[in-house]
C-alpha positions as CSV (number, residue, x, y, z in Angstrom):
1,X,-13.8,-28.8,-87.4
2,X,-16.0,-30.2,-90.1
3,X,-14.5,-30.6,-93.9
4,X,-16.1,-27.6,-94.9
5,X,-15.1,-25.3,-92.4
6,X,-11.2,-26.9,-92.9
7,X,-11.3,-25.9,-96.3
8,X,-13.0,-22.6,-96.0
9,X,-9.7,-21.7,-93.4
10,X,-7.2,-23.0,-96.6
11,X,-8.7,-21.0,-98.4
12,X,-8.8,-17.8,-96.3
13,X,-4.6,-19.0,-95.4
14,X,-4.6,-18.7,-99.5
15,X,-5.4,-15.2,-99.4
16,X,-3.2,-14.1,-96.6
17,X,-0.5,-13.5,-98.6
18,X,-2.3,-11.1,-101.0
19,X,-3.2,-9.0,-97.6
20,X,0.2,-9.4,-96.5
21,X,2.4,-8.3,-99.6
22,X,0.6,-5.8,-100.9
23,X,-0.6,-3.5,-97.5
24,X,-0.9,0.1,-99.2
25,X,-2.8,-1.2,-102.6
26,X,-6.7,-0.8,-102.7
27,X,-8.2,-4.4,-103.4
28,X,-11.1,-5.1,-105.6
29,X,-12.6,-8.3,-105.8
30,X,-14.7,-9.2,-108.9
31,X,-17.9,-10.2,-108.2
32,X,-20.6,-12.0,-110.3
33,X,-22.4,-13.5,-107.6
34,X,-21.8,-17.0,-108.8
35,X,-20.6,-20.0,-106.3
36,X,-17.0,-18.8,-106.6
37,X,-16.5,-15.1,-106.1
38,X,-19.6,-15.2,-103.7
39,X,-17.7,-17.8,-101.5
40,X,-14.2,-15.6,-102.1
41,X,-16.4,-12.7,-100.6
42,X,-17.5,-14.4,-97.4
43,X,-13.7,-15.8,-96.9
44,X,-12.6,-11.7,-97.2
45,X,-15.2,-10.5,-95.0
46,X,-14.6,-13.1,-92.2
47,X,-11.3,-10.5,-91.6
48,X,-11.6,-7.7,-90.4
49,X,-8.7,-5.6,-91.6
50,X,-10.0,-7.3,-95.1
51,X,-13.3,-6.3,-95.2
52,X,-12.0,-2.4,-94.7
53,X,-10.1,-2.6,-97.5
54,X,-12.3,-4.6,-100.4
55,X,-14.6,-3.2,-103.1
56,X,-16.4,-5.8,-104.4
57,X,-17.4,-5.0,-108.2
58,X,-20.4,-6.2,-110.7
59,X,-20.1,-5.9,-114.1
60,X,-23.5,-6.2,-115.5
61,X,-23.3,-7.0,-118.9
62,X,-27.1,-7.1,-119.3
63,X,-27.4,-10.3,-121.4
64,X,-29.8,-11.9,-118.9
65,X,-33.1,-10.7,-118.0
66,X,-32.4,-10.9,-114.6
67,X,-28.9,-9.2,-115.0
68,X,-30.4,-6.0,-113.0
69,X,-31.9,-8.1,-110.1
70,X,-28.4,-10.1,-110.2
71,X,-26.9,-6.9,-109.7
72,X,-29.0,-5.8,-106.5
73,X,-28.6,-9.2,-104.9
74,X,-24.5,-8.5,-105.0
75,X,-25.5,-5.3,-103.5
76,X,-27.1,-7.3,-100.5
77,X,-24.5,-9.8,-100.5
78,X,-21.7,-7.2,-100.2
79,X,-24.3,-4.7,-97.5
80,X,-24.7,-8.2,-95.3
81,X,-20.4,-8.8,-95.4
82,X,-19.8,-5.4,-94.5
83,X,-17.3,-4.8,-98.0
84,X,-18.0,-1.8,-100.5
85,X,-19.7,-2.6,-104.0
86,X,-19.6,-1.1,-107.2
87,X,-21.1,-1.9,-110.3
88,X,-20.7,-1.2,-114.0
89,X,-23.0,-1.6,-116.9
90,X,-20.9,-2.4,-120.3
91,X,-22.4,-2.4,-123.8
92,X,-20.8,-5.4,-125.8
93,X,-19.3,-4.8,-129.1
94,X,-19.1,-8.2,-131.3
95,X,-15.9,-8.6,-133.2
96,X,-16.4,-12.1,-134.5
97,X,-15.3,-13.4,-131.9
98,X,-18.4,-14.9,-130.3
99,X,-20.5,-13.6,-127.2
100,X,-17.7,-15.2,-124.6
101,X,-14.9,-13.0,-125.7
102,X,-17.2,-10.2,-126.4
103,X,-18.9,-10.3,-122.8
104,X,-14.9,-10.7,-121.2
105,X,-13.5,-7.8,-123.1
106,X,-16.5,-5.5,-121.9
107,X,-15.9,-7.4,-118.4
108,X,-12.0,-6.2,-118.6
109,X,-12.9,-2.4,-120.1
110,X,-15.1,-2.3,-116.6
111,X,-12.2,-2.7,-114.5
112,X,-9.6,-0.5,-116.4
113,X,-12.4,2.4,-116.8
114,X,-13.4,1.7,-112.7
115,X,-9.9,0.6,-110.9
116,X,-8.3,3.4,-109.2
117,X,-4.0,3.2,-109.7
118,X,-2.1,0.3,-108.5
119,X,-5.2,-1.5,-107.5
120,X,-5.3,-5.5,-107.2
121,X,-8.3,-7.1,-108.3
122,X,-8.8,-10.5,-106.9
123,X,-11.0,-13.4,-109.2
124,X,-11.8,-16.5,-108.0
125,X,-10.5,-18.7,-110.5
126,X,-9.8,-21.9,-109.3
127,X,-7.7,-25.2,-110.6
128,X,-10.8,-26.4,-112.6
129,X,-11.1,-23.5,-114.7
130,X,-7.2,-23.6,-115.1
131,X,-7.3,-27.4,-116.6
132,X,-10.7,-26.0,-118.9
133,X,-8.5,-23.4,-120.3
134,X,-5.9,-25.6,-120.7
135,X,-7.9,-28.0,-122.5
136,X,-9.4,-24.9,-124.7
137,X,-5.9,-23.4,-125.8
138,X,-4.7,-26.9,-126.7
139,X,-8.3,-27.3,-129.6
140,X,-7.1,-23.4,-130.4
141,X,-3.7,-24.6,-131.3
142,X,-2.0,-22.2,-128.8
143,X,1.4,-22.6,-127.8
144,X,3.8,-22.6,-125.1
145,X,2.3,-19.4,-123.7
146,X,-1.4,-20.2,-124.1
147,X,-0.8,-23.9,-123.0
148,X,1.1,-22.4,-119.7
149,X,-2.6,-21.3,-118.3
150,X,-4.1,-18.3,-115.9
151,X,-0.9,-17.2,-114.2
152,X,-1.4,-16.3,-110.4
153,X,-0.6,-12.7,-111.0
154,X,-0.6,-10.8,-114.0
155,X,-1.0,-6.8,-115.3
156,X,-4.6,-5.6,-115.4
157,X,-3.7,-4.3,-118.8
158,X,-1.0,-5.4,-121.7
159,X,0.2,-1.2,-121.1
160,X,3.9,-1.9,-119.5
161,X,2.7,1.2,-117.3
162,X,-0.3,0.2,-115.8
163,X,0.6,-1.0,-112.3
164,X,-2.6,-2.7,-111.1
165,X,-2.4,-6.2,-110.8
166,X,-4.8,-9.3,-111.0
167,X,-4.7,-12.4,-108.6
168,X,-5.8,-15.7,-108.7
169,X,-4.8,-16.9,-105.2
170,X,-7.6,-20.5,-105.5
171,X,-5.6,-21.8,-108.3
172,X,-5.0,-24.3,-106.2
173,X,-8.4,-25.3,-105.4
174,X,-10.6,-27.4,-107.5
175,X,-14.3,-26.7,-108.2
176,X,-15.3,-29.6,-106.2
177,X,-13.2,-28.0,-103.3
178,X,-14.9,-24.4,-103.5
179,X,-18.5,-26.6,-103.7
180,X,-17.9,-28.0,-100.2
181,X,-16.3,-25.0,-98.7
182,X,-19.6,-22.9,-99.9
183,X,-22.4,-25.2,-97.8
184,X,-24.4,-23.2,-96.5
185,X,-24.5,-19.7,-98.5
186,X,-26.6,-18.6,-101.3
187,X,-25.2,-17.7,-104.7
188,X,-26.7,-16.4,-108.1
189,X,-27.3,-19.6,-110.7
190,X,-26.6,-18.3,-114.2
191,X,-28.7,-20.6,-116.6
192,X,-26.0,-19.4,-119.3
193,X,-23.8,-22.0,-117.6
194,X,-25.6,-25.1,-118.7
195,X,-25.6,-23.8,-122.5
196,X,-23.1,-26.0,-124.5
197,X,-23.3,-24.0,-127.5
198,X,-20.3,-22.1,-125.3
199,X,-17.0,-24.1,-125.3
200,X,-16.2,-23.3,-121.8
201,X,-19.4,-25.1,-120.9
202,X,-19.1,-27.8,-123.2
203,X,-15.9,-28.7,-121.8
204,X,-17.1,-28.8,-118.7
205,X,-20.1,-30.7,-118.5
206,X,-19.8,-33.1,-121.5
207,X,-15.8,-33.6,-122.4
208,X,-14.2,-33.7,-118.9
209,X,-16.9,-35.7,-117.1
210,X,-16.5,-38.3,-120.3
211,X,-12.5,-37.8,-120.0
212,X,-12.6,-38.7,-116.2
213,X,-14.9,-42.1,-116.7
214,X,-11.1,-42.8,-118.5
215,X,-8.8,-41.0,-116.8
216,X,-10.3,-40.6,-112.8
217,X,-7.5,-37.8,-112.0
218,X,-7.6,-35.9,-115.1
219,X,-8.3,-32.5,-113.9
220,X,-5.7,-32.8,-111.5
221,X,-3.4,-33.9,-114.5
222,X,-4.0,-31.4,-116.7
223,X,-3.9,-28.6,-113.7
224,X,-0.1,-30.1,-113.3
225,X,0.5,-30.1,-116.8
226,X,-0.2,-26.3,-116.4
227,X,2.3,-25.5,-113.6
228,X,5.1,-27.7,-115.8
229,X,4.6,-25.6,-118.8
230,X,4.3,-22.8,-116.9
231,X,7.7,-23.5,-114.6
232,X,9.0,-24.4,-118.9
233,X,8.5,-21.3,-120.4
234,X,9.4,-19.2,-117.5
235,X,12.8,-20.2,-117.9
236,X,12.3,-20.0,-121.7
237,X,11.9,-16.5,-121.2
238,X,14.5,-16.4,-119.0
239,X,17.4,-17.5,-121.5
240,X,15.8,-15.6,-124.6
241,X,15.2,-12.5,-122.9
242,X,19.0,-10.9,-123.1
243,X,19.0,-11.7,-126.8
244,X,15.5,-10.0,-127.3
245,X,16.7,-6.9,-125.6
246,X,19.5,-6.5,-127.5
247,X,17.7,-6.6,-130.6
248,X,15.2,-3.5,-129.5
249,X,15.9,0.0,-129.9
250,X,14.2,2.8,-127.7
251,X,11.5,4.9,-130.4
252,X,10.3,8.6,-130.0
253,X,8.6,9.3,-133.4
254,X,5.0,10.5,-132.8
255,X,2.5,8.0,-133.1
256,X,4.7,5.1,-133.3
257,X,5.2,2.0,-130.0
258,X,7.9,2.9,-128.1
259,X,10.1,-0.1,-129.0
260,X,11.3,-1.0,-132.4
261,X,12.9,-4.4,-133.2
262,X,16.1,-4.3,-135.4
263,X,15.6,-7.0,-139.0
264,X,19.8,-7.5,-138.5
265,X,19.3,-9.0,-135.6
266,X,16.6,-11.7,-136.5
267,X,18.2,-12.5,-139.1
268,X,20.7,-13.5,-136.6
269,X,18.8,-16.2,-135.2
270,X,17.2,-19.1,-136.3
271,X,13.3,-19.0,-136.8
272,X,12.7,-20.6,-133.5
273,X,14.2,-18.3,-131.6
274,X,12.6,-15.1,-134.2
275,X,9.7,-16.3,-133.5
276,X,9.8,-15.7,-129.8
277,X,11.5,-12.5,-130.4
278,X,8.7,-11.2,-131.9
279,X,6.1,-12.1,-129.5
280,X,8.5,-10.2,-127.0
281,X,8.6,-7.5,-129.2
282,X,4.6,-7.4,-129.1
283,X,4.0,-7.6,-125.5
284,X,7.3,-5.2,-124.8
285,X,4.6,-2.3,-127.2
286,X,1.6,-3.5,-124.9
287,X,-0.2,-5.6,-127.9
288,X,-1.6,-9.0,-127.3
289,X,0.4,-12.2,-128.5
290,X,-0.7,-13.1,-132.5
291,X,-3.1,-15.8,-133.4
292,X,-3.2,-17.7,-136.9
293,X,-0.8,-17.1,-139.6
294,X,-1.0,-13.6,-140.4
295,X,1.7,-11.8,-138.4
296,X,4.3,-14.7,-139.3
297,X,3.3,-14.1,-143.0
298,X,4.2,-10.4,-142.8
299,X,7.5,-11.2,-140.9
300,X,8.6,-13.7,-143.5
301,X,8.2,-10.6,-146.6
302,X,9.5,-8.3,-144.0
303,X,12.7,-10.1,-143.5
304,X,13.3,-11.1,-147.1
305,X,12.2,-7.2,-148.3
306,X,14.5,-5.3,-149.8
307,X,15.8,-2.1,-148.3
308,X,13.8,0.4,-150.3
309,X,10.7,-1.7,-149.3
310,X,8.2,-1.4,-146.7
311,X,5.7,-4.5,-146.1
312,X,3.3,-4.0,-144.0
313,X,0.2,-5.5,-141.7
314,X,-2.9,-4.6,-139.9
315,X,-2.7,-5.8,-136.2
316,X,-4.7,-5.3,-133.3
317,X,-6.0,-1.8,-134.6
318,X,-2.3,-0.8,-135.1
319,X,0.3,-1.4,-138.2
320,X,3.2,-3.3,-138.2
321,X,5.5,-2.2,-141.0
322,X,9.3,-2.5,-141.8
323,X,11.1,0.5,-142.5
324,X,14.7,0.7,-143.0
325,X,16.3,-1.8,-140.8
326,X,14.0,-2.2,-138.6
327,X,10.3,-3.4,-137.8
328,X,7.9,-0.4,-136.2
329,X,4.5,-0.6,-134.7
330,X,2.1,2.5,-135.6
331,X,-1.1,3.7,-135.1
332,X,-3.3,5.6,-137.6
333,X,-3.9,9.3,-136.6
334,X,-5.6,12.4,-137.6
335,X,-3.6,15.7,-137.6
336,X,-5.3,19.5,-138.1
337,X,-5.4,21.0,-141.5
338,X,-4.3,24.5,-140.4
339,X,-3.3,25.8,-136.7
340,X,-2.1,29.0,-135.4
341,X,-1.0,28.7,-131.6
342,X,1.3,26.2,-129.6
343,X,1.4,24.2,-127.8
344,X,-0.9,22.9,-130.2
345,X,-2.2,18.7,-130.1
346,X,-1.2,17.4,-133.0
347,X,-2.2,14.0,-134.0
348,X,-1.0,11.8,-131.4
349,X,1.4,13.8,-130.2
350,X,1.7,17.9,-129.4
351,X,3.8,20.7,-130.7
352,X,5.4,22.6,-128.3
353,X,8.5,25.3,-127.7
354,X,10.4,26.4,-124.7
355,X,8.2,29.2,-124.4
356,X,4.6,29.8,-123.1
357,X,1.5,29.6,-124.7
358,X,0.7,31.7,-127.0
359,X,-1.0,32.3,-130.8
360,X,1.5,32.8,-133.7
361,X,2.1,36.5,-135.2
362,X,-0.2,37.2,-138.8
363,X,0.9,35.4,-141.3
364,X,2.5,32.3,-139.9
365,X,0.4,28.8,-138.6
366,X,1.6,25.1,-138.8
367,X,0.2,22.9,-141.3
368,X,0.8,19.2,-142.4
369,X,3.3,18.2,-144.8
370,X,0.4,16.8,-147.2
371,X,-0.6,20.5,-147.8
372,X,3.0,21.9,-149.0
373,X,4.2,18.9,-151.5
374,X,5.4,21.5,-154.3
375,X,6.8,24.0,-151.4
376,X,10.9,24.2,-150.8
377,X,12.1,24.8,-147.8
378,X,14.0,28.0,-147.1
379,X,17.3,27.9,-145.6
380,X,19.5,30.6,-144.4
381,X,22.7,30.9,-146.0
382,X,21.9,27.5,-148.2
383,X,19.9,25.9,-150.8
384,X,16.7,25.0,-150.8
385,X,15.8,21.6,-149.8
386,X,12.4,19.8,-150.9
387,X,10.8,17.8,-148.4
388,X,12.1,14.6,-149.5
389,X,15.2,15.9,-148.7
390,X,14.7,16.5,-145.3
391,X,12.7,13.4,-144.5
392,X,15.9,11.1,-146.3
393,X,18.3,12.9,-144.3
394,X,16.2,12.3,-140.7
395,X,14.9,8.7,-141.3
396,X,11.4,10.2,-140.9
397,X,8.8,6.5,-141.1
398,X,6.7,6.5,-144.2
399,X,3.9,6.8,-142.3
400,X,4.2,10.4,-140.4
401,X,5.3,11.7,-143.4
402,X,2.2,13.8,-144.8
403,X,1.2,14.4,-141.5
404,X,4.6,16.1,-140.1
405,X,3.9,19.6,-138.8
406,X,5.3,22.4,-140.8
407,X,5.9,25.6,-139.4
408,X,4.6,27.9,-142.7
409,X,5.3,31.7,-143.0
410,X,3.2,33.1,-145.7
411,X,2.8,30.6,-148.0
412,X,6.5,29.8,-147.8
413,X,7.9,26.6,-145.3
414,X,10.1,28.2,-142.9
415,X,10.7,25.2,-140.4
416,X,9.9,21.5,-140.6
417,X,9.2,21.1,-136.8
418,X,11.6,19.7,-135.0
419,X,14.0,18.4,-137.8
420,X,14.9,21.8,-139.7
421,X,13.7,25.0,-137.5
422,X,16.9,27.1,-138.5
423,X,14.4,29.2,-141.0
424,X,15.3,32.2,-143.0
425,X,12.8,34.6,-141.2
426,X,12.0,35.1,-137.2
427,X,9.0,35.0,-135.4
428,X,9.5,36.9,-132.6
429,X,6.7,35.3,-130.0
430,X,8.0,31.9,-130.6
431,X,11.1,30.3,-130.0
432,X,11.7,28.2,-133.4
433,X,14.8,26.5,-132.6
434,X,13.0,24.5,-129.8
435,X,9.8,23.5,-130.9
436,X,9.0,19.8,-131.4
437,X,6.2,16.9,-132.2
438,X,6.3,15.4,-129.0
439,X,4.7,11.8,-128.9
440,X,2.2,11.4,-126.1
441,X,2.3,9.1,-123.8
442,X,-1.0,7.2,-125.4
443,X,1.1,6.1,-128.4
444,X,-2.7,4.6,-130.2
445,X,-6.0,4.7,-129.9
446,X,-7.5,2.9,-126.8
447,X,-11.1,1.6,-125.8
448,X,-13.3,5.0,-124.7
């Protein structure tokens, strides 16, 4: 058996376990054409009971000319191996960023708009791109987390739902490997890959080749250093993980993360250990980790705040802000000026009762709080209560405030939904004792 055919069977024996584990789970593999994923599509179509199960998908981000014509030759590719193919055109949105992290987020919206649930989606990342990143992350500043590198599996999406999975089962493997395992095929040259304006590239071809006149086994040094800070803050997480529990409370206000993280209890801790409490706190309400200085600026006033204050941030399209004793994650919504029939969607959440759908009787429809500031509420058998009242005596967030539904009978609030529905009057078609602002399960706005 030549050298080329031992490695192609290591790396087929690499993806055996994938097959194995996961038996039920549809299985995409991501598919560019390049030396890589075309060389991970021949090693899946050489099994049978593989090849029946694999979709292979191209994301044509049309930044090339030739992106179209790229896209029919995976079609070929895929039609000669006998596996399914899908592709996907994506329209890049630039967020400063640069054209990289542009081109992967359009690359990643593909797969969550196209993968079915609890798919896997294999990539052919390999050792060489791990000790690139790793490089990368270290000029970025990263830490522990960043340093650590691709893991081997991880959620398609940062949504604790989402059960579809990616794998990277040629981390292992260098480049140089995957070269000699490919003799013999044809693959899709991207003349993107020699531009060194790109860091990735960069890295690549100018500062590792330069590192390894030095240092003749650095890639496979830095690829190590990877697993060790991987295996380090595994077990970081391990030991911090009960103490960041503890701190989080379980949320149901409408528009607002699921998880809130209680001020007490950092203040607990030294700002070591805060620090990693928050990050939890992040990934827990499915946002990405924080780069720069920004969130840890907000933390510090939010920590030193006094109670009646309520610092806040802009983060990842959603707000961080303290309130009370505790630190909340919202999202900005937009609720109806005027309805008159549940269950109703309101904002980011619905109104609904006990009952069935229906429109309310003349004279009664829901409107937002920001429409009855100089209205009491009416209470049976008690004094009237303004609104600040009510949202003082139910902890309602600052933020949800002027949107809250009211339940509005002529001119005259009669129930604040959900917190106060004992009202003074009836309305027969609806059961007002049991309607509520439900959150949804989409907490914030997400990528169309």
């Amino acid at each position: 058996m030549s050298s080329a055919e031992q490695l192609r069977s290591e790396l087929i024996k690499a993806l055996t376990p994938v097959f194995a584990e996961y038996t039920a789970r549809p299985v995409f593999l991501a598919l560019s054409g390049g030396m890589d994923s075309r060389l991970m599509l021949e090693c899946v179509a050489s099994q049978p009971e593989w090849r029946a199960r694999v979709t292979a998908i191209y994301v044509n981000h049309g930044l090339n000319p030739d992106a179209d014509g790229w896209q029919l030759e995976c079609q070929r590719y895929c039609e000669d191996a006998g596996v399914s193919f899908v592709a996907q055109t994506v329209t890049l949105e630039y967020t400063g960023r640069g054209i990289e992290a542009a081109a992967r987020d359009a690359r990643y919206t593909a797969f969550e708009q196209r993968l079915p649930d609890d798919a896997l989606l294999l990539t052919a990342h390999h050792g060489s791109d791990q000790a690139e990143t790793l490089l990368l992350r270290l000029f970025r500043g990263s830490g522990l987390t960043g340093l650590s590198g691709m893991p081997a599996r991880r959620k398609l999406t940062r949504d604790p739902e989402d059960q579809r999975t990616i794998v990277r089962p040629w981390l292992a493997f260098t480049r140089e490997q995957l070269a000699l395992a490919a003799r013999g095929l044809s693959w899709i040259e991207d003349d993107s890959n020699r531009d060194q304006t790109f860091d990735r590239n960069w890295v690549r071809h100018t500062l590792m080749p330069s590192l390894q006149v030095r240092y003749p086994a650095v890639e496979s040094t830095l690829i190590d250093t990877t697993h060790h800070l991987s295996a380090d803050y595994q077990l970081l997480l391990e030991l911090l993980t009960p103490i960041s529990d503890a701190a989080l409370s379980e949320c149901d206000w409408p528009a607002t993360a699921p998880f809130c993280l209680s001020v007490e209890a950092l203040l607990d801790q030294p700002e070591r250990v805060r620090f990693h409490m928050v990050r939890y706190w992040l990934t827990k309400n499915g946002l990405p980790l924080p780069q720069g200085k920004k969130v840890w600026h907000w933390l510090d006033q939010a920590l030193s705040a006094a109670a009646d204050r309520q610092p806040s941030t802009r983060f990842d399209g959603v707000v961080l802000q303290r309130f009370r004793q505790h630190l909340y994650i919202w999202s900005e919504q937009t609720t109806p000026d005027r309805v008159d029939c549940i269950p109703v969607s309101w904002g980011r959440g619905t109104i609904a009762s006990s009952g069935n759908s229906q429109p309310l009787p003349e004279g009664w429809s829901l409107v937002p709080a920001r429409d009855c500031a100089q209205k009491q509420l009416r209470c049976e058998g008690r004094q009237t209560k303004s609104l600040k009242n009510v949202w003082q005596e139910n902890g309602v967030p600052v933020w949800l405030r002027n949107d809250w539904p009211m339940l509005i009978y002529q001119d005259g609030i009669e129930a604040v939904v959900g917190l106060m529905n004992d009202c003074s009057l009836k309305c027969e078609q609806v059961d007002i004792l049991s309607l509520k602002w439900r959150r949804d399960a989409i907490w914030r706005k997400t990528a169309e």
